[in-house]
C-alpha positions in Angstrom: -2.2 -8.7 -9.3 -4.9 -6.5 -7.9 -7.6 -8.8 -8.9 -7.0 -9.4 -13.2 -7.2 -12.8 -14.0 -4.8 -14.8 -16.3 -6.1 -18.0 -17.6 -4.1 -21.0 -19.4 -3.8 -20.3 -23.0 -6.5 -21.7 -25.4 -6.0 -25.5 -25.7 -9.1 -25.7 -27.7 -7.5 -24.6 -31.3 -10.0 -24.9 -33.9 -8.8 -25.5 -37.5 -11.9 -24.0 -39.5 -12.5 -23.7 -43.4 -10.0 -21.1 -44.5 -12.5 -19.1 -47.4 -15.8 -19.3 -46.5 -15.5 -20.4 -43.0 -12.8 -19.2 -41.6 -14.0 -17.3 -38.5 -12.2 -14.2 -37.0 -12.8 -11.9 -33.7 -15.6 -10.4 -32.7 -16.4 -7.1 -33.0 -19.3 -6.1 -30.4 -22.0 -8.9 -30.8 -21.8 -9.4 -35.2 -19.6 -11.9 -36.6 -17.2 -11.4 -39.4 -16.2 -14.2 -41.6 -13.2 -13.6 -43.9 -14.4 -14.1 -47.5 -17.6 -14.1 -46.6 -18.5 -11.1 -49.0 -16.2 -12.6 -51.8 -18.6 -15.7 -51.9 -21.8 -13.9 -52.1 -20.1 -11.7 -54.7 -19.9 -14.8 -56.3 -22.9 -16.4 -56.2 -24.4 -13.1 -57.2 -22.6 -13.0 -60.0 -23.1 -16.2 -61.7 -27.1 -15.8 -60.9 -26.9 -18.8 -58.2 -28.8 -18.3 -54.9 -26.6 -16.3 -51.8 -26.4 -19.8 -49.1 -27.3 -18.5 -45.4 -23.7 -18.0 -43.9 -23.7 -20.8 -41.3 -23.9 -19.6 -38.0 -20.8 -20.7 -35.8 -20.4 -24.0 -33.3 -20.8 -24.0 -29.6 -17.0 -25.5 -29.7 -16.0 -22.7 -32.0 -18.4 -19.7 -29.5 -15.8 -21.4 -26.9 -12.7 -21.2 -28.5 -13.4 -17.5 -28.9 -14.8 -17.1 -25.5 -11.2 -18.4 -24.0 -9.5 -16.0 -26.1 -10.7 -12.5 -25.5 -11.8 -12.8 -21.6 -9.9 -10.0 -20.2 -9.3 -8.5 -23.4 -12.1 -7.6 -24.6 -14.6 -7.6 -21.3 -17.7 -6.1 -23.1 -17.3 -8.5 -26.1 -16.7 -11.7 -23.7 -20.0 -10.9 -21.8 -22.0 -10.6 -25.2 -20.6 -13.7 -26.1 -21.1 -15.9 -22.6 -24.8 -14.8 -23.0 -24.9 -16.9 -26.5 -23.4 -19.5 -25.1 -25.1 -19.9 -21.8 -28.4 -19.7 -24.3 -26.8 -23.3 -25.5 -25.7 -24.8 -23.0 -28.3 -27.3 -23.4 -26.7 -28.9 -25.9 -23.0 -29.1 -24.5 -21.3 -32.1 -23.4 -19.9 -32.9 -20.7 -16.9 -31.0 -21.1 -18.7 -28.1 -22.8 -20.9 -27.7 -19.5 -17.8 -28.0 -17.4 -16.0 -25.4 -19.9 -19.0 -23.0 -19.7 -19.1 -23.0 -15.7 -15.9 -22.1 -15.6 -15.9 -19.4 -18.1 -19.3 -18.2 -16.2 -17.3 -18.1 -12.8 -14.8 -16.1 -14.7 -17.1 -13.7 -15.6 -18.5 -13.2 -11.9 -14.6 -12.2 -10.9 -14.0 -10.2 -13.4 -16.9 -8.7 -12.5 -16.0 -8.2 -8.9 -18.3 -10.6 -7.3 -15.3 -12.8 -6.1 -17.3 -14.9 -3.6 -19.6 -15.7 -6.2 -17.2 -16.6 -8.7 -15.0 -18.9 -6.0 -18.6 -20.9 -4.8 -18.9 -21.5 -8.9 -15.6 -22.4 -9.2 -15.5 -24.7 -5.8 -18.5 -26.4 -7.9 -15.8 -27.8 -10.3 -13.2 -29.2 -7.9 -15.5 -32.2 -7.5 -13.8 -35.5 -8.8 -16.6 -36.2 -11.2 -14.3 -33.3 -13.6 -11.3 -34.1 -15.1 -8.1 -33.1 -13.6 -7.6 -29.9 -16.0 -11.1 -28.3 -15.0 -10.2 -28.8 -11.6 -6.8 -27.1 -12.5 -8.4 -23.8 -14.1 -11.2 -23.9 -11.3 -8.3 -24.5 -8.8 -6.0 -21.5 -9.5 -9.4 -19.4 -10.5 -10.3 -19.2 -6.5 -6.5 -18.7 -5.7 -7.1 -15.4 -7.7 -10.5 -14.8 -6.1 -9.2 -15.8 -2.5 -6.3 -12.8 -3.6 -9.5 -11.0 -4.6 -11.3 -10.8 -1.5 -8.1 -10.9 1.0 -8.6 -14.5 2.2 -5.0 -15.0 1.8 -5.0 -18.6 4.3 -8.0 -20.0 1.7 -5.8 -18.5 -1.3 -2.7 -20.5 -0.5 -4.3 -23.4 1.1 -5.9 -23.8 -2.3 -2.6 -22.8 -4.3 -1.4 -26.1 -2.7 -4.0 -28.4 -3.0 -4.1 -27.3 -7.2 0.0 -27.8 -7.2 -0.5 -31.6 -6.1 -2.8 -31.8 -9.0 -0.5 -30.6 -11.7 1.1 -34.2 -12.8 -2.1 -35.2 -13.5 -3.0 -32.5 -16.3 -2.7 -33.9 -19.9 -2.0 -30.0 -20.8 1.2 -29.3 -20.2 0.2 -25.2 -20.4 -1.6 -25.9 -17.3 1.3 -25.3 -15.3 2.0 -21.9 -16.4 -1.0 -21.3 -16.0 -1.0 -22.3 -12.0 2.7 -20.5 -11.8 1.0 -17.0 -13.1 -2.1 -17.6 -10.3 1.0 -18.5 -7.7 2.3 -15.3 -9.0 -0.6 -13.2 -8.5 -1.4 -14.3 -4.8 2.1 -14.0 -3.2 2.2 -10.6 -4.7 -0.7 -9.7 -3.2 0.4 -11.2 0.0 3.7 -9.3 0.0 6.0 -12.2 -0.8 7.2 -10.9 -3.9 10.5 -12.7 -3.9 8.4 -15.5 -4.4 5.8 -13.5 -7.0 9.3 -13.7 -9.0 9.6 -16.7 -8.8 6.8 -17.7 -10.3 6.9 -15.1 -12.7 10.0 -16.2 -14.1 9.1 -19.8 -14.6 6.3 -18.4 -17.1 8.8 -16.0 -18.9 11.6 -19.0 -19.0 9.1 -21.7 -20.7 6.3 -19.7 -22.5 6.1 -18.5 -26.1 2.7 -17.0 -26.0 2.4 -13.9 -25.6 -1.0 -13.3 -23.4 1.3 -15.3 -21.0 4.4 -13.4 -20.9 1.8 -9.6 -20.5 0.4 -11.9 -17.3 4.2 -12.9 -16.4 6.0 -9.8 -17.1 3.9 -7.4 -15.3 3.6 -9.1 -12.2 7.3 -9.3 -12.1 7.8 -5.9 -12.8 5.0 -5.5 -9.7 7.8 -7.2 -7.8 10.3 -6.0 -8.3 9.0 -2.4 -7.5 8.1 -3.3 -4.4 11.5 -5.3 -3.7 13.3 -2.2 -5.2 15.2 -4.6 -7.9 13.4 -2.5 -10.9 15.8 -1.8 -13.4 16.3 2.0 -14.1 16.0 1.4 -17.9 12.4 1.6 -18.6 12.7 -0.4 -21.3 11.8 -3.5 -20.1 8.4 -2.1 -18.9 7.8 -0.4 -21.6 7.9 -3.5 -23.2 5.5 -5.2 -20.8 2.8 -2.7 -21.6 3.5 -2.8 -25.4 3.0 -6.7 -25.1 0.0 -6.2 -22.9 -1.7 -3.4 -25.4 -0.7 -5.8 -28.4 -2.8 -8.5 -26.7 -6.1 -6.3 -25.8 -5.0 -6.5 -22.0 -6.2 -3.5 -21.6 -6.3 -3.6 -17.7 -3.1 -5.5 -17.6 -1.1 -2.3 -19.4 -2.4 0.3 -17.4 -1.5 -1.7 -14.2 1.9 -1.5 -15.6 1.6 1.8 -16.0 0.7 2.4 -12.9 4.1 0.7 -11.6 5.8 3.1 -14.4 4.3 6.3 -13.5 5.0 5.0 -9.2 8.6 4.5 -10.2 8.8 7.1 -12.0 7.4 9.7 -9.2 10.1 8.1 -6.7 12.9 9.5 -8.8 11.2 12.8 -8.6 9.6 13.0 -12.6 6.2 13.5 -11.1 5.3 15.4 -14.0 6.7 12.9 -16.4 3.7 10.5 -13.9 1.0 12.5 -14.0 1.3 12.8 -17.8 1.7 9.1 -18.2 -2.2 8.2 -15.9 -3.5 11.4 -17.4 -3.2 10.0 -20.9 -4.7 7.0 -20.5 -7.7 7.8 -18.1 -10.3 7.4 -20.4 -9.0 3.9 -21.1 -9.0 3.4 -17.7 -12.1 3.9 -16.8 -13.6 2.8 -19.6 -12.1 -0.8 -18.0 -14.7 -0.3 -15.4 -12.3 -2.1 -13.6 -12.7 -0.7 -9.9 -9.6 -1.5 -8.1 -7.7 -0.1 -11.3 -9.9 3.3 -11.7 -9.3 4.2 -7.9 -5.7 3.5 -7.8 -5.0 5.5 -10.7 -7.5 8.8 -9.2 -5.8 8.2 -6.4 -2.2 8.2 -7.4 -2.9 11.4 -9.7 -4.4 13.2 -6.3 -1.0 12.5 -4.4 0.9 13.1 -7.4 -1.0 16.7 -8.4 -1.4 17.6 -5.0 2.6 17.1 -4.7 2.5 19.4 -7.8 0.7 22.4 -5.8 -3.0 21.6 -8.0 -5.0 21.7 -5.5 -8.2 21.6 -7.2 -7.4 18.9 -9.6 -5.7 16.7 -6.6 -8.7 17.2 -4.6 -10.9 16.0 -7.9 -9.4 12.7 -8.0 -9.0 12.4 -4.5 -12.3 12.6 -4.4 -13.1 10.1 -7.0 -11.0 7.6 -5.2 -12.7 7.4 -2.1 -15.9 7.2 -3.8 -14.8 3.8 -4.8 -13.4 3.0 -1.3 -15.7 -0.4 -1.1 -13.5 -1.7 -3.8 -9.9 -0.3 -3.0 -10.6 -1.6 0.8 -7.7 -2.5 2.6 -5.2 -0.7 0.3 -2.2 2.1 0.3 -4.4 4.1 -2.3 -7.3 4.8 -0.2 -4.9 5.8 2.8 -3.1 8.1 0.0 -6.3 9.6 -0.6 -7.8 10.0 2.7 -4.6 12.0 3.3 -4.7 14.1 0.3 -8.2 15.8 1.4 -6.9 16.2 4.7 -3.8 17.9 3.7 -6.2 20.1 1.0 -8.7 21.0 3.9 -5.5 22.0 6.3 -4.0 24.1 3.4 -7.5 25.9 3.2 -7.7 26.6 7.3 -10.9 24.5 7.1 -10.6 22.5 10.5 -13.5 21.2 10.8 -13.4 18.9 7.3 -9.5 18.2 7.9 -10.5 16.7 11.3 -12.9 14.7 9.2 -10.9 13.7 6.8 -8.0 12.9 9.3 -10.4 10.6 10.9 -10.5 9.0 8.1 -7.1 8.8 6.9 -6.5 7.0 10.2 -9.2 4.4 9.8 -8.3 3.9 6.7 -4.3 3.7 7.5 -4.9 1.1 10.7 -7.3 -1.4 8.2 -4.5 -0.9 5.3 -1.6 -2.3 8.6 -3.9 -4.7 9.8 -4.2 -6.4 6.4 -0.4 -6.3 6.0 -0.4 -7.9 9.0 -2.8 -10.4 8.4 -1.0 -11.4 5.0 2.2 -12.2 6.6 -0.2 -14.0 9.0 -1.7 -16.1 6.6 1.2 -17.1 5.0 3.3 -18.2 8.0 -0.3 -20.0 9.3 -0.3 -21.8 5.5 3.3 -22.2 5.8 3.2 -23.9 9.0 0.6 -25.9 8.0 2.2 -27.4 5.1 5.4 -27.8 6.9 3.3 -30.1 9.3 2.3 -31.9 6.3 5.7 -32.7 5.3 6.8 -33.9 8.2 3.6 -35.7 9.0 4.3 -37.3 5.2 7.7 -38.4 6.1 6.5 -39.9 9.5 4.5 -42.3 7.6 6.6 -42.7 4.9 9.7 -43.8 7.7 6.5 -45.7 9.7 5.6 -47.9 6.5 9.4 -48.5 5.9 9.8 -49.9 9.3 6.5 -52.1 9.2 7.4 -53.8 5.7 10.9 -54.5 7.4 9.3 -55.5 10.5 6.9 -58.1 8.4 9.9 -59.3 6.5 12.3 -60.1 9.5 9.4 -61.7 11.7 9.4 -64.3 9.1 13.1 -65.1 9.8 12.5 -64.7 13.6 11.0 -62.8 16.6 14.5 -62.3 18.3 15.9 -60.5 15.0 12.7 -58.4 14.9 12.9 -57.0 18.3 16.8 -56.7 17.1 15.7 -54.8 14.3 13.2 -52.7 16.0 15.6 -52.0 19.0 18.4 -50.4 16.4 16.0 -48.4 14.5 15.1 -47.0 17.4 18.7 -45.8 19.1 19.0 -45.1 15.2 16.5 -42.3 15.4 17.0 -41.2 18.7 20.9 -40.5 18.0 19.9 -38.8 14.8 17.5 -36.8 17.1 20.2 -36.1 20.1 22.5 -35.3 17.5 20.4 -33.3 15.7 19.3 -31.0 19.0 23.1 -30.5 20.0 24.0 -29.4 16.6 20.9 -26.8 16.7 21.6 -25.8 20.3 25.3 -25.4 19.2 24.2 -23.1 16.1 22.0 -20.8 18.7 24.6 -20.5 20.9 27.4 -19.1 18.3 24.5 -16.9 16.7 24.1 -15.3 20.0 27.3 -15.0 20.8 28.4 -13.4 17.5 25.5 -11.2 18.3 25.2 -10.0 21.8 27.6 -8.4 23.9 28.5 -10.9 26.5 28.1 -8.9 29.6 25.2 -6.6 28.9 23.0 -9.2 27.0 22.2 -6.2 24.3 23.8 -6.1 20.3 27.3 -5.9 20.3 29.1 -2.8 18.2 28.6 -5.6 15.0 25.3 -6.4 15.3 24.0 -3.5 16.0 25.4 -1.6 12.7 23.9 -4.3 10.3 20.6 -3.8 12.1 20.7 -0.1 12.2 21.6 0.1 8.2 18.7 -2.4 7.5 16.2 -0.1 9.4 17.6 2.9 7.9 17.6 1.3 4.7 13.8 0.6 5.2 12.8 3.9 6.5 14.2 5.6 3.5 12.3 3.5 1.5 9.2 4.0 3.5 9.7 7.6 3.8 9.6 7.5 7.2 12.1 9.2 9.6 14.5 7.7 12.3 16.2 8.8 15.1 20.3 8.1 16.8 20.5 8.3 20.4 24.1 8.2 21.9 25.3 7.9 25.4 28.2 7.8 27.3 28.2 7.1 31.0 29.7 10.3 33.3 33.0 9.4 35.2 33.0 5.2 34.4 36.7 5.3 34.9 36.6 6.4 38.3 34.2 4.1 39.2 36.8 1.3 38.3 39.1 3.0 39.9 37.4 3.0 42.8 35.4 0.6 43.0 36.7 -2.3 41.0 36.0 -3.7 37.7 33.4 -6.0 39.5 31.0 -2.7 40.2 32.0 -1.1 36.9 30.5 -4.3 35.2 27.6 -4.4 37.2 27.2 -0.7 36.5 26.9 -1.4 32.4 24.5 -4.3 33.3 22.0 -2.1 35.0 22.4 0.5 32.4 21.6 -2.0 29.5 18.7 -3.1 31.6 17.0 0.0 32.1 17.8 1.2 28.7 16.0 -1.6 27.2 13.0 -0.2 29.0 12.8 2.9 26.6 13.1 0.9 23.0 10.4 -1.0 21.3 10.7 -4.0 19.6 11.4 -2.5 16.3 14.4 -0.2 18.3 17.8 -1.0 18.2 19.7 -0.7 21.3 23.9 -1.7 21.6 26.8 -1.4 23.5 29.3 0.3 21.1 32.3 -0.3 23.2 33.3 0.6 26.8 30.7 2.8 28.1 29.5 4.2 24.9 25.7 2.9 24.2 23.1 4.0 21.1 19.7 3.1 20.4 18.5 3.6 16.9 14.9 4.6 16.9 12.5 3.8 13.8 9.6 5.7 12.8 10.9 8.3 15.3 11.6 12.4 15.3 14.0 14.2 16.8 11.7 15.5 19.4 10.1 12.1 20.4 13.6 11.1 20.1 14.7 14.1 22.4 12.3 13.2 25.1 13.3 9.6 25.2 16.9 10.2 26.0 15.9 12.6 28.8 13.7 10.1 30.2 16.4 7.6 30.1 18.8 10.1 31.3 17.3 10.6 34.6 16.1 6.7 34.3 19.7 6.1 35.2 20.3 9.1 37.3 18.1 7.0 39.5 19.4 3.7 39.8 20.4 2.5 43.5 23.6 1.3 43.8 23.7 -0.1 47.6 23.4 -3.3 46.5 27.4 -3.6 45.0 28.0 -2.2 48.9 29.0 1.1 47.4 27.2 4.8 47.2 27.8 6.3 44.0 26.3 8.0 41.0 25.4 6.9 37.5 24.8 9.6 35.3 24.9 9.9 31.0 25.9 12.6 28.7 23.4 12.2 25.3 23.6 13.2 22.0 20.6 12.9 19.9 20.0 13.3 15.9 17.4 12.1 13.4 17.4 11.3 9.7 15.7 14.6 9.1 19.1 16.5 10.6 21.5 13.8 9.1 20.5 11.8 6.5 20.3 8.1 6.2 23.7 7.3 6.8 24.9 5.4 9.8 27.9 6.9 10.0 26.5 10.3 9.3 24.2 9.7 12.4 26.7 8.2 14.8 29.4 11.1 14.1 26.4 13.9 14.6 25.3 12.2 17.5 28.7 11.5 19.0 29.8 15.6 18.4 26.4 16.1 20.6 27.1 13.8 22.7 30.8 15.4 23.5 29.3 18.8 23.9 27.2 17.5 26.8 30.2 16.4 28.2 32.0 20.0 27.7 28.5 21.6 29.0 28.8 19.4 32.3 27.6 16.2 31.8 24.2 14.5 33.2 22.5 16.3 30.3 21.4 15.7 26.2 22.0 17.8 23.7 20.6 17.8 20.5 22.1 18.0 16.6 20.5 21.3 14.7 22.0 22.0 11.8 21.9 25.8 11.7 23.2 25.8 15.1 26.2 24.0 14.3 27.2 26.3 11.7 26.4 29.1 13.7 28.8 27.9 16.6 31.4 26.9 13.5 31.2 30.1 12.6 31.4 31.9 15.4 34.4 30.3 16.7 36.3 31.0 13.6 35.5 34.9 14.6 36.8 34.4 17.7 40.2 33.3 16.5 43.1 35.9 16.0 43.0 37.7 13.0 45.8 35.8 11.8 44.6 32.9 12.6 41.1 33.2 11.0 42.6 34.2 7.6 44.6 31.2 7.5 42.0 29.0 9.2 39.1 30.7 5.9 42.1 30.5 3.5 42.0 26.6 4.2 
């Protein structure tokens, strides 16, 4: 949750005098007390002497401390300062309440490293097992915070071993929202709802459900599960507003006006952030206030406003200390570089691309160091486990051992003896069944005599990369090939060479694709390689490369001279779309005009070209036959 905090709700209810007690919200620094005036009306009245309204308890300043933190920032920092200024006379758990609430402060604040060494103050076992709770999932949110995504989770676990122990049973939806907030951040969002819905199945209050329901909604953006009724985030943001989460709604609005631009309402978007700006910033929330400056300069700039996209581009980057590391800085890098290229102005676009690219590696390096961290974390625990279990099985074993050596010695080593073949058949058994499962994975996978994705295989892997480039926006790329004359090389030659032919093919196609390329055999001779994040050009150049790739391999070695040559057809998302079948029927119709041309060459799918040549054979068809061929 881009650094907001959501804390356990207030387990420190106060019942004060209803009339002349009876404390309410603060307003700025003054306290209001319901009634108040009605008693001194009073007093007035009947000629008595007004009593001094007594000034409120350090238990009470508390209780109203917990429940306008993020809601009212400017109001909890007034009212920290009061407390702090009585500190002296708290109890234990007063001091331990007010070091939390001032570590609080320091991350809301943005100081996270401050806040977590405040915080890490608290997780000593002097501090009863709740403190260490709150203090626990506070530096999961600061760890989020500050990118230390191994700390963050290492910590989530340690504070999830420490939930049985809290006598508040709110506690725990309390650590689920925290758990929420840091896999988001991290990119594991099917786990951020998770989490998310574990507050919104067993909470009633309503602070909670704002925390809950927008990170859900977060996730579900990202997974692209978001429903397309807005009502349910509408709703999110009304129950965040409701509660004075002022940061909380706008970062659901945020999510609203993103979704919103995706379906192409980018006016509907800009209207939305442009609205509540001065809310926004008046947060002085920095990670909040870029994102939105930023989002409006992609979103105006999509609009053809230059001036006003440049504006808020502009006021993004200026708070690029605090929006580090993230897709909004990138967004606005690239917004001034686009505005300086659309005003001729080389040399500032060449600065501003330099930046776009710094700022675009740092943003994939910290996607890559989240997934990072949470396979290190997950290995880690996983180690844990298994370490656990080891003793666990190690203990069982002695306790027997202990028991049967009282019978006898030769039992014992009996005993001992079976436990062991026990766990060593369990262990053989165990490998064979995993080696068993690799092998009928790979061969439901691979073609058996290339080694590369079979025609099966290689269509769910191409849909899933499609499928994520057109949610990335990026582009892709279809190269298919069909070897030149294969049938008379089996003719010839023999099956045996024919084989070995589509062997050395697959081999020195593989050298062409990357790791995130698919390459497969689609049956026969036929091959394709599914290029992501590629053009048609790049695209272009690749299969000519691997055209005269295998134009060049030896074939002495079968005891026979002859060549191996490929007819290519090449198309890209940009031409076709981001079907697979769309692709693979383009690319194939390219792929059988190289073969009409003469073979040995590639050809390449343009769209206005093929209507041109559909047109122009319909002209050269008889008369008759043209009328009846346009009257179809």
């Amino acid at each position: 949750m881009k650094g907001i905090r959501m804390d356990e709700r207030n387990r420190w209810k106060t019942s004060l005098p209803s009339n002349q007690g009876r404390l309410v919200q603060r307003n700025g620094s003054r306290w209001r007390n319901a009634g108040r005036g009605l008693v001194l009306a009073a007093l007035l009245a009947w000629g008595l002497p007004a009593a001094a309204a007594p000034e409120p308890t350090l238990e009470q300043l508390l209780v109203e401390a917990e429940a306008i933190r993020s809601g009212d920032p400017v109001a909890f920092r007034q009212l920290l300062r009061e407390i702090n200024g009585r500190a002296t006379k708290a109890d234990k758990g007063q001091k331990a309440q007010i070091e939390y609430l001032n570590a609080y402060a320091l991350a809301f604040s943005g100081r996270f490293n401050d806040a977590i060494k405040a915080a890490q103050a608290l997780l000593k076992p002097e501090y009863s097992p709740d403190i260490q709770i709150r203090a626990g999932a506070l530096i999961v949110n600061n760890y989020a915070g500050t990118r230390q995504f191994v700390e963050g989770l290492r910590q989530l676990e340690e504070t999830l071993t420490l939930l049985p122990q809290a006598t508040d049973e709110s506690l725990k939806i309390h650590v689920a929202v925290a758990a929420a907030v840091l896999y988001n951040q991290i990119g594991q969002y099917e786990h951020g709802v998770r989490f998310a819905d574990q507050v919104l199945e067993t909470s009633k209050v309503p602070r909670e459900l704002c925390f809950a329901g927008f990170q859900k909604a977060e996730a579900q953006f990202f997974l692209g599960e978001l429903s397309n009724d807005d009502q349910a985030l509408k709703a999110v943001i009304d129950g965040c507003q409701a509660n004075k989460e002022v940061v909380l709604a706008n970062l659901a609005r945020q999510v609203l006006a993103q979704k919103w631009a995706s379906q192409g309402q980018r006016r509907k978007a800009i209207s939305l952030l442009q609205a509540h700006l001065a809310e926004i910033e008046g947060t002085r929330y920095p990670r909040l206030v870029g994102e939105t400056h930023a989002l409006l300069a992609q979103y105006l700039l999509e609009e053809q406003d230059i001036r006003a996209a440049e504006d808020h581009a502009n006021r993004a980057t200026a708070l690029s200390a605090n929006i580090a590391f993230s897709s909004p800085l990138v967004s606005a890098y690239r917004t001034l570089y686009e505005i300086a290229e659309r005003r001729s102005d080389k040399v500032q676009a060449l600065v501003q691309y330099r930046k776009y690219a710094e700022a675009d590696r740092a943003y994939l390096n910290e996607v890559n160091a989240r997934e990072l961290a949470y396979q290190i974390v997950r290995q880690e625990t996983l180690q844990k486990t298994q370490q656990i279990s080891a003793l666990d099985q190690k203990n069982q074993v002695l306790q027997l051992q202990q028991k049967v050596d009282q019978q006898a010695a030769q039992n014992t080593r009996l005993i001992v003896i079976l436990l062991i073949l026990l766990i060593a058949s369990i262990g053989y058994w165990a490998f064979k069944i995993k080696r068993v499962q690799l092998s009928l994975k790979k061969m439901a996978e691979t073609d058996a005599l290339t080694g590369i994705c079979n025609r099966h295989h290689f269509t769910i892997r191409a849909e899933r990369a499609l499928a994520e480039c057109a949610r990335n926006g990026e582009q892709a790329a279809l190269i298919m090939f069909d070897l030149d004359h294969f049938k008379n090389i089996n003719d010839r030659f023999g099956h045996g060479t024919g084989d070995w032919a589509l062997k050395e093919v697959a081999e020195a196609s593989k050298g062409f694709c990357r790791r995130i390329d698919v390459l497969g055999r689609l049956g026969g001779e036929e091959f394709a390689i599914l290029m992501y994040g590629c053009d048609l050009r790049a695209a272009s150049r690749v299969a000519e490369d691997c055209r005269v790739r295998l134009a060049q391999i030896e074939t002495r070695e079968t005891g026979h001279v002859f060549a191996i040559t490929g007819s290519f057809g090449v198309t890209s998302t940009q031409q076709s779309g981001y079907s697979l079948a769309k692709l693979l029927s383009q690319a194939d119709k390219q792929l059988y005009r190289a073969k009409h041309a003469g073979r040995n060459r590639v050809c390449i799918y343009d769209a206005e070209q093929e209507s041109a040549r559909a047109t122009s054979n319909v002209l050269e068809m008889p008369h008759r036959d043209r009328a009846e061929h346009l009257g179809a």
